[in-house]
C-alpha positions in Angstrom: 88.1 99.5 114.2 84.6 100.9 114.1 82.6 100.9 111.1 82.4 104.8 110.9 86.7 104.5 110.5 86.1 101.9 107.8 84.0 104.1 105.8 86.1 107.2 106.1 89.1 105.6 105.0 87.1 103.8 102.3 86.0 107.4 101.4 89.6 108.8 101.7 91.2 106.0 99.0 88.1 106.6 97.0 89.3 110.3 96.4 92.8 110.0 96.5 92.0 107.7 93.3 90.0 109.9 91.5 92.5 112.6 91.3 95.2 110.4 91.0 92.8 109.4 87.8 92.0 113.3 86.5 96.0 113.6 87.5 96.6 110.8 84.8 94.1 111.6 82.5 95.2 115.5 82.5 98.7 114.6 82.2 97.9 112.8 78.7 95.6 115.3 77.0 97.2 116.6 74.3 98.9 120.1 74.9 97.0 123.6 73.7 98.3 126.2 71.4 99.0 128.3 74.4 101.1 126.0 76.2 102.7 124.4 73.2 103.8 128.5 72.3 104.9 129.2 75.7 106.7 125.5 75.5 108.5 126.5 72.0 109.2 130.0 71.7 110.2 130.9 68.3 110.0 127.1 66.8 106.2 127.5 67.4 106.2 130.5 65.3 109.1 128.6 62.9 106.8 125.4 62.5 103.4 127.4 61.9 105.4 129.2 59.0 106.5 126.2 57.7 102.9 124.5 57.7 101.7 127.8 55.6 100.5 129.5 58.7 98.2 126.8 59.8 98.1 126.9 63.5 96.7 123.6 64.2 99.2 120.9 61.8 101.8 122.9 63.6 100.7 122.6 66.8 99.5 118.9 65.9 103.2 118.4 64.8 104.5 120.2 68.0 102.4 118.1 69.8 103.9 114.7 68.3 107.4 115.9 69.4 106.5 116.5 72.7 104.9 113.0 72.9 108.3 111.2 70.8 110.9 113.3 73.5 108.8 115.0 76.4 110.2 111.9 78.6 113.5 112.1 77.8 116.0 111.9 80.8 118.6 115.0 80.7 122.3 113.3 82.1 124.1 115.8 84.2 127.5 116.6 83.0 130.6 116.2 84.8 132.5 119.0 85.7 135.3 117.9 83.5 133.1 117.2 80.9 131.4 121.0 81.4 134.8 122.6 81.4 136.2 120.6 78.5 133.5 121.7 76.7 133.6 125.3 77.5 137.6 125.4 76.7 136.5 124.0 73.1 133.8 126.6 73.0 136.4 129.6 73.6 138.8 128.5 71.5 136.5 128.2 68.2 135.3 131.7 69.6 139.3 132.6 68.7 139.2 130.8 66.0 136.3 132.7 64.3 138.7 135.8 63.8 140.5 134.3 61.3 138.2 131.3 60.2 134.4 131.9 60.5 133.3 128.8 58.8 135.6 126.2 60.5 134.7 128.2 63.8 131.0 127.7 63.1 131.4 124.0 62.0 133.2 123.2 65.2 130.6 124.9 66.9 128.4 122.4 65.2 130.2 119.6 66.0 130.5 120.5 69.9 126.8 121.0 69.7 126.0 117.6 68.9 128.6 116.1 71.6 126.9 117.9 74.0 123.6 117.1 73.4 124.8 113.0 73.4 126.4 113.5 76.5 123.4 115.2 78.0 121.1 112.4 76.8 119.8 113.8 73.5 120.0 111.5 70.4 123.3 111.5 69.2 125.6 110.2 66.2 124.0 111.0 62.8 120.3 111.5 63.9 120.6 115.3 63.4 116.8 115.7 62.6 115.4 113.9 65.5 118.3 115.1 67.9 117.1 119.0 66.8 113.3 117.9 67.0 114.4 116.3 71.0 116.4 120.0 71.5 113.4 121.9 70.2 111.5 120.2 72.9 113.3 120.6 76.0 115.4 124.3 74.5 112.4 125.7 72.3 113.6 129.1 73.1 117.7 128.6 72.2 117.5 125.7 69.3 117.4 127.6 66.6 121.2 128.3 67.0 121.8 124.8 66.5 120.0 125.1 63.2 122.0 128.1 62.1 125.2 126.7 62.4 124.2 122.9 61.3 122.6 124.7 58.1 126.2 127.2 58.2 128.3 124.1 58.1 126.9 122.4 55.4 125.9 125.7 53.0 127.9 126.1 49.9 127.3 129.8 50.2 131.0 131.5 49.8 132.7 133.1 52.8 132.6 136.8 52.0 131.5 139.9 53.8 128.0 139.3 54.0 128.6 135.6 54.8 131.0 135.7 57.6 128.0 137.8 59.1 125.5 135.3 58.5 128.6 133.0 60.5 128.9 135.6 63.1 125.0 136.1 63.8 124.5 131.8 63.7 127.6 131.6 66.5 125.6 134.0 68.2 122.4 132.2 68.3 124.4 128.7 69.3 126.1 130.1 72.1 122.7 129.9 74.0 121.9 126.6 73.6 125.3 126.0 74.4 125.0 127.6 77.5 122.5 125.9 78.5 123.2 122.3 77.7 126.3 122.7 80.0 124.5 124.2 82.8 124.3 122.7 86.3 121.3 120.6 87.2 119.9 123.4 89.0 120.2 125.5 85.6 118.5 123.1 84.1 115.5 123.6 85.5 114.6 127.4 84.3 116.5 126.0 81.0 113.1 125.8 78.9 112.0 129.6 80.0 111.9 132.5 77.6 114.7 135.1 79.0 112.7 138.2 81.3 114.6 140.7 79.5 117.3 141.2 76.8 120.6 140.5 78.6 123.9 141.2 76.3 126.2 140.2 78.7 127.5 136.3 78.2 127.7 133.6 80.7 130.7 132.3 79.0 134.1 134.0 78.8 133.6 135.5 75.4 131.3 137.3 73.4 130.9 138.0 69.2 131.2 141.2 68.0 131.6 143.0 64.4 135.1 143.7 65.5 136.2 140.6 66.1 135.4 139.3 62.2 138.7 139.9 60.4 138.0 142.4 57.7 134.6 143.6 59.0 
């Protein structure tokens, strides 16, 4: 080999090290307020309310989330598993007609079966298995909240709160959706919608007609 193939290639794994270095380097730089809004959707907006409207905590707490659950491995679900769940779904959909709040609190219990089955932190850990959804569903989460919140609210169930109910079921159904999704689903799962879509991917939707007595 001459000496002028020597230095090329010497040259060659000289660069490819450097950007494998800036690739690295990049990679671990804490995320902007740009890409941590485009990341969270309306939790970005949530979290810089809740820090008084101070951009950078939030986005310094954001930021601490992404770092805690940005590695976190997603499990695929079995088709059994995806169409157990969706059966459970549709039947506290049917359920909400007559019983909003034990609707929404199975709704918050499938949630959290989901999410451990997909790889989230399950059991008890609601606040860090919400912080690891806000992450990786920034756009849908807040559903989760709603009906968590719902479940455990000693508000009274009249008119105006089987609405509240009604809107949270709403909200969860997307995250739903989502964490049963196929792999390939999965993928465009973090992505703010294009458009408003009204139409459901599962076999039911929420209306005000539906609520008995509404």
């Amino acid at each position: 080999m001459s000496t002028g193939v020597i230095i090329a290639l010497i040259v060659i794994v000289a660069a490819v090290a450097v950007v494998a270095a800036a690739l690295t380097l990049l990679a671990r730089r804490p995320q902007g307020g740009r890409t941590l809004r485009r990341r969270f959707g309306p939790e970005y907006d949530r979290v810089v309310a809740r820090h008084d409207g101070d951009a950078r905590a939030a986005e310094r707490d954001l930021a601490e989330r992404v770092k805690r659950h940005g590695s976190l491995r997603r499990r695929p679900l079995e088709e059994a598993a995806r169409e157990r769940y969706t059966a459970r779904w549709t039947a506290a959909q049917e359920r909400f007609v007559d019983s909003p709040r034990d609707a929404v609190a199975e709704a918050d219990q499938l949630l959290g079966e989901v999410a451990g089955e997909r790889g989230f932190p399950d059991g008890e850990r609601y606040d860090e298995r919400l912080e690891a959804l806000s992450v990786h569903h920034g756009h849908r989460v807040h559903g989760y909240r709603l009906v968590h919140e719902a479940t455990h609210s000693p508000t009274p169930d009249d008119r105006a709160g089987t609405e509240e109910l009604r809107e949270a079921m709403i909200e969860a159904r997307g995250l739903f959706e989502e964490l049963v999704s196929t792999e390939r689903q999965d993928s465009a799962a973090d992505r703010p919608d294009p458009a408003p879509d009204n139409r459901s991917r599962t076999p039911w939707a929420l209306n005000r007609r539906q609520v008995k007595g509404s």
